[in-house]
C-alpha positions in Angstrom: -31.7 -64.2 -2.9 -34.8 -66.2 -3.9 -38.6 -65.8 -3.6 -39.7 -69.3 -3.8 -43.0 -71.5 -2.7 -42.1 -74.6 -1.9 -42.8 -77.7 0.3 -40.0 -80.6 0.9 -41.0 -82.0 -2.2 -42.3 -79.7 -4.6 -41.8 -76.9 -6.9 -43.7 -74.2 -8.1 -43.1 -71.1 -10.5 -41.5 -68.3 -8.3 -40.2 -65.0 -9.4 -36.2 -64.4 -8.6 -33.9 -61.5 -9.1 -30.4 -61.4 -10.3 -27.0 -59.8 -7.7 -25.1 -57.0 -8.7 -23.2 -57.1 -11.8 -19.7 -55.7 -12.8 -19.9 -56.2 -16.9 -23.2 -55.4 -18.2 -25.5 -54.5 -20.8 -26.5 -50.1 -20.6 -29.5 -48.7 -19.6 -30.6 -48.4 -23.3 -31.5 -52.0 -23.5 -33.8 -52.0 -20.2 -35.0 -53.6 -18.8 -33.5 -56.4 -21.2 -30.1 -57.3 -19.2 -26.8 -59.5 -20.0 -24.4 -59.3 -16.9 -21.6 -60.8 -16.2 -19.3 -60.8 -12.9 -16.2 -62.7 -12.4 -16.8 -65.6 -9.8 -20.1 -64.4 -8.8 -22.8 -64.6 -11.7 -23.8 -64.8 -15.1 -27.4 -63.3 -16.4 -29.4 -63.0 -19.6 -33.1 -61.7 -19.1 -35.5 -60.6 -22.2 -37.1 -58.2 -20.2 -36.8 -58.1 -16.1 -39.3 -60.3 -15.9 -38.7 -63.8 -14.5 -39.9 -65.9 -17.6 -36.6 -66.0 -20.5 -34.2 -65.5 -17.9 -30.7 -67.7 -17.3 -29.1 -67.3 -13.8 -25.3 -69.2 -13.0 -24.8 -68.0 -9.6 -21.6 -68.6 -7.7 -21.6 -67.7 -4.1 -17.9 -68.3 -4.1 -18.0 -70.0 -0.4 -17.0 -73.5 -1.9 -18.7 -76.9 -1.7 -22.3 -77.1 -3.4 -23.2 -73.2 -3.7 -23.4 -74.1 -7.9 -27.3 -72.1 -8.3 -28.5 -72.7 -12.2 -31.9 -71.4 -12.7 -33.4 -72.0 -16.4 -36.9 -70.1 -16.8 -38.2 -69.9 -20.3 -42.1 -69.7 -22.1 -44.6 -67.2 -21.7 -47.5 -67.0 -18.4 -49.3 -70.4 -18.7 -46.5 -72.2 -21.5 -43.3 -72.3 -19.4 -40.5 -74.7 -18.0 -38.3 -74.2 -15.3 -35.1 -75.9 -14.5 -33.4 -75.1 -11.1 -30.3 -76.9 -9.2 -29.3 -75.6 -5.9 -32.4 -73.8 -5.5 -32.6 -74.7 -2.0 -31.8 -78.1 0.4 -35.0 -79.2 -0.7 -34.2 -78.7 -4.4 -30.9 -79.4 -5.3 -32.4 -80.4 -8.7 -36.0 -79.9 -9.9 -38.3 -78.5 -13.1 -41.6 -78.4 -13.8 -43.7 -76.8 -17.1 -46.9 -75.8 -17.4 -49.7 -78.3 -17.1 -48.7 -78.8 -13.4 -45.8 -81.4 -14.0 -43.2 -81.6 -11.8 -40.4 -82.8 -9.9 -37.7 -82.4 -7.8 -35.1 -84.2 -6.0 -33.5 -82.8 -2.3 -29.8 -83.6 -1.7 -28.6 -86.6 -0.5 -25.4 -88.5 0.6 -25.4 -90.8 -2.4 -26.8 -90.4 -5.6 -30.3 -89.7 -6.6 -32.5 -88.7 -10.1 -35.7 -88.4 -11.0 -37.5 -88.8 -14.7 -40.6 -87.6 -15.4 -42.2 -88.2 -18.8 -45.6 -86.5 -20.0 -46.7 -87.3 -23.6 -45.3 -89.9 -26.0 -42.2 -91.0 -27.9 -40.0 -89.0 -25.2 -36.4 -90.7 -24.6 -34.4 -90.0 -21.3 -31.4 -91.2 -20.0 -29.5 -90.4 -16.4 -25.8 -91.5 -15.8 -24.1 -90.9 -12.2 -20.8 -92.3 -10.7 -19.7 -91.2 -7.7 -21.2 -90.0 -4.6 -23.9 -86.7 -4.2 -25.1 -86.7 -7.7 -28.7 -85.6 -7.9 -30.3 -84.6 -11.6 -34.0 -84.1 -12.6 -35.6 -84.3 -16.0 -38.6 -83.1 -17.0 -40.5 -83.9 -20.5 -43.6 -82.6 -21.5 -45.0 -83.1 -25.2 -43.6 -85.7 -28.1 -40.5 -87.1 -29.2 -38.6 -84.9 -27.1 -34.9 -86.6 -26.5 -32.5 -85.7 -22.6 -29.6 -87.2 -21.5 -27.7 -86.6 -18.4 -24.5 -88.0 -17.4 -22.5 -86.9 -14.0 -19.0 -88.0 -13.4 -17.0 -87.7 -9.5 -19.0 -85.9 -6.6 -21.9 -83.3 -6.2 -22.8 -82.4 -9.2 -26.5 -81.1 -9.9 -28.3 -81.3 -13.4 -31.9 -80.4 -14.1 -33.3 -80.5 -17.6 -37.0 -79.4 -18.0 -38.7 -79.5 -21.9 -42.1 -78.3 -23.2 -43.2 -78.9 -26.7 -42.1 -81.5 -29.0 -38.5 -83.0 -31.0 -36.2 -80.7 -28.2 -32.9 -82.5 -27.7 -30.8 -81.7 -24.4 -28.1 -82.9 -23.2 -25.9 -82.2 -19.7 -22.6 -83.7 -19.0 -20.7 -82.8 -16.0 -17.1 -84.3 -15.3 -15.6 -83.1 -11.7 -16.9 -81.8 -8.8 -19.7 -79.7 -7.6 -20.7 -78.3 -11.4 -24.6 -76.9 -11.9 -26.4 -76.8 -14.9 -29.9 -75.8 -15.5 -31.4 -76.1 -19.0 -35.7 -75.3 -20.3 -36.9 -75.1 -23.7 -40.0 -74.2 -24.2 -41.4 -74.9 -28.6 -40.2 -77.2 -31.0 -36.9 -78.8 -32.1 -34.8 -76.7 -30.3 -31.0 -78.1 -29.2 -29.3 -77.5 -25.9 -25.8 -78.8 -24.8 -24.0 -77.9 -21.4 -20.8 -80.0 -21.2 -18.7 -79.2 -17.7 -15.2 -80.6 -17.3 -13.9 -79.7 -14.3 -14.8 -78.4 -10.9 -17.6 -75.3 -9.7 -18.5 -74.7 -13.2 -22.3 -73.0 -13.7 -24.2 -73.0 -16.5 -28.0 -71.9 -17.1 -29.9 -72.1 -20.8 -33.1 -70.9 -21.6 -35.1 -71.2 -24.9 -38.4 -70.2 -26.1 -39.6 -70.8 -29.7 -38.8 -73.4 -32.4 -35.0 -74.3 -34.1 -33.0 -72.6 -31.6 -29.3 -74.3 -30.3 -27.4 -73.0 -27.2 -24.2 -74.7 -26.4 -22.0 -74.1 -23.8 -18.5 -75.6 -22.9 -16.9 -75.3 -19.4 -13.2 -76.3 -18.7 -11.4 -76.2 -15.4 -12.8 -74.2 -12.6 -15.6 -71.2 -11.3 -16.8 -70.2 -14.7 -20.6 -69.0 -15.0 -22.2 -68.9 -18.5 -26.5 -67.9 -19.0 -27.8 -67.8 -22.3 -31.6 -67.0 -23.1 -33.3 -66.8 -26.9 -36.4 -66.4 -27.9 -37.7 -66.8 -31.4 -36.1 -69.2 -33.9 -33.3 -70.5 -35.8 -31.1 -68.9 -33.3 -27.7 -70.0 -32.9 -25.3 -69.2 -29.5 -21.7 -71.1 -28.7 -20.4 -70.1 -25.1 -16.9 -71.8 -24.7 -14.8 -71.0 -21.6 -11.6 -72.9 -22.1 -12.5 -75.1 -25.0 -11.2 -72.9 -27.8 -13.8 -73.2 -30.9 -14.9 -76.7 -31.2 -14.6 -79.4 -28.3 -16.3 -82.5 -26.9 -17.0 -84.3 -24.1 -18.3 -87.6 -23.6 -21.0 -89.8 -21.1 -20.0 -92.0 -19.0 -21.6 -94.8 -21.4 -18.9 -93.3 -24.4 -21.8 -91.4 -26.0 -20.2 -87.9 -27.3 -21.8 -84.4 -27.6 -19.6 -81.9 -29.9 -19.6 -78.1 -29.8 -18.6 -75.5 -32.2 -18.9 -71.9 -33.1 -21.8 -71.5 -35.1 -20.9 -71.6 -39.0 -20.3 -68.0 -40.7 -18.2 -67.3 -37.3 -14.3 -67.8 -37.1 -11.2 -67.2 -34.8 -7.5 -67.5 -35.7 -5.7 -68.6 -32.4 -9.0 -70.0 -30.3 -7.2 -73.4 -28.6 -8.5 -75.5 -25.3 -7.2 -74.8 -22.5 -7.7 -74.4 -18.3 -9.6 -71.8 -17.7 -11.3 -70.1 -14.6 -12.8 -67.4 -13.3 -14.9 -66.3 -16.2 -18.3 -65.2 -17.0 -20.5 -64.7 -19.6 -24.1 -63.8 -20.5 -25.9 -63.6 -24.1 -29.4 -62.4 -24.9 -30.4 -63.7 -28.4 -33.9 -62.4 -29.7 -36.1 -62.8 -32.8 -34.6 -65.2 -36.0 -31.4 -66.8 -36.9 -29.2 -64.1 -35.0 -25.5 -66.0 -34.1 -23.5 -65.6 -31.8 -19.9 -66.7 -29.7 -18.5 -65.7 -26.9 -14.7 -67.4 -26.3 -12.8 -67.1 -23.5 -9.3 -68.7 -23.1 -7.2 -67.6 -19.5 -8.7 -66.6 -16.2 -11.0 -63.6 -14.9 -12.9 -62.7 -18.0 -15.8 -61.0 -18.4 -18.5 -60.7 -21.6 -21.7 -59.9 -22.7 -23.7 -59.9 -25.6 -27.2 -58.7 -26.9 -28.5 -58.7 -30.4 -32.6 -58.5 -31.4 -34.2 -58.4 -35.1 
């Protein structure tokens, strides 16, 4: 599935390439490609290349099989964030520079930080057993919080540039989420509350928010955007707005961006759906809700 170089302990930038897709973008937007397959995968790539490409991969054979891969930047000003990328690296990320870090699975709980620059805040949360998450922070004042509730959950967050703000929360079992932002002041949330959920956000440029809301079960979501001022709300099972908080009582909120609206959008279980968005050049919006089981969607837009 993967072409990787790795050791027991380290990560390094590898190419990888996406399964086959039932819900996709056409052959017009090529080599560009949002896919989406119900309990198998979720992509969003700019341009078949591995950089600004978002991968939730579900081998649908149970226990930890949650694969979130977060690529974003350009050749030589990158971050990756990977979970489930191998035994090895159940949670890892590295950026350019040659930082980074990784952390193999393990029968309790494990995380690594890793802070490059100044003024960068981090701060990991795990009860229960088999937690592992990895942060990565390279430049100033950037701001990541992890917080992992019940058992095997994976989290990697991995930042380059300066002011980003992420934020991963995962309540259940066995959730991945993978999360790289590569510029300045750019926002990402992935809040998981339930069990199998995976979720993948990748963002390159300056201003951008990607937020992304996972209740109940087997849901894949992948967002990519590159440019600025870019807005994109994936909710699967939260309606239009919902929240979730840390174990510490610390609360993230989502919403569908402003200028967007549903009548009838409510929170609820939801399973079995997958969605992909490709968001490209300056303050596109977009939301993608889905309430009930088995649901598929993609989305594209570029100025």
């Amino acid at each position: 599935m993967k072409k990787l170089l790795l050791t027991s302990t380290a990560m390094v930038f590898a190419a990888g390439m996406a399964t086959a897709q039932a819900t996709s973008t056409g052959a017009g937007l090529a080599p560009a490609n949002a896919s989406a397959e119900s309990n198998t995968a979720a992509t969003a790539n700019q341009d078949g290349g591995p950089r600004n490409n978002s991968q939730a991969l579900d081998s649908a054979g149970g226990g930890n099989d949650e694969q979130a891969d977060a690529w974003a930047g350009a050749a030589g000003n990158e971050a990756r964030a990977v979970v489930n990328l191998s035994a090895a690296i159940t949670a890892g990320g590295a950026t350019s520079g040659g930082i980074q870090g990784t952390v193999a699975q393990q029968q309790s709980n494990a995380n690594l930080q890793f802070q490059v620059g100044n003024n960068n805040q981090a701060v990991n949360m795990q009860s229960g057993v088999r937690q592992e998450s990895a942060t990565i922070q390279n430049g100033e004042a950037n701001t990541a919080i992890i917080s992992q509730t019940d058992a095997g959950n994976e989290a990697a967050i991995a930042q380059l540039g300066d002011n980003n703000a992420n934020a991963i929360f995962q309540d259940g079992d066995d959730n991945g989420a993978a999360a790289a932002q590569v510029g300045n002041d750019n926002s990402s949330v992935i809040l998981q509350d339930g069990n199998h959920n995976i979720a993948a956000n990748s963002q390159f440029g300056n201003n951008n928010s990607a937020v992304t809301f996972q209740n109940n079960g087997d849901n894949t979501a992948a967002q990519v955007q590159v440019g600025d001022d870019n807005l994109s709300f994936i909710s699967q099972g939260g309606g239009a707005s919902n929240s979730l908080s840390a174990i510490d009582g610390t609360m993230r909120n989502v919403a569908i961006p402003a200028g967007l609206a549903t009548i009838g959008a409510v929170a609820g279980a939801a399973s079995l759906n997958s969605a992909a968005s490709i968001q490209l050049g300056t303050a596109n919006k977009s939301a993608i809700i889905q309430q009930g089981n088995g649901n598929q969607a993609v989305n594209y837009q570029s100025n």
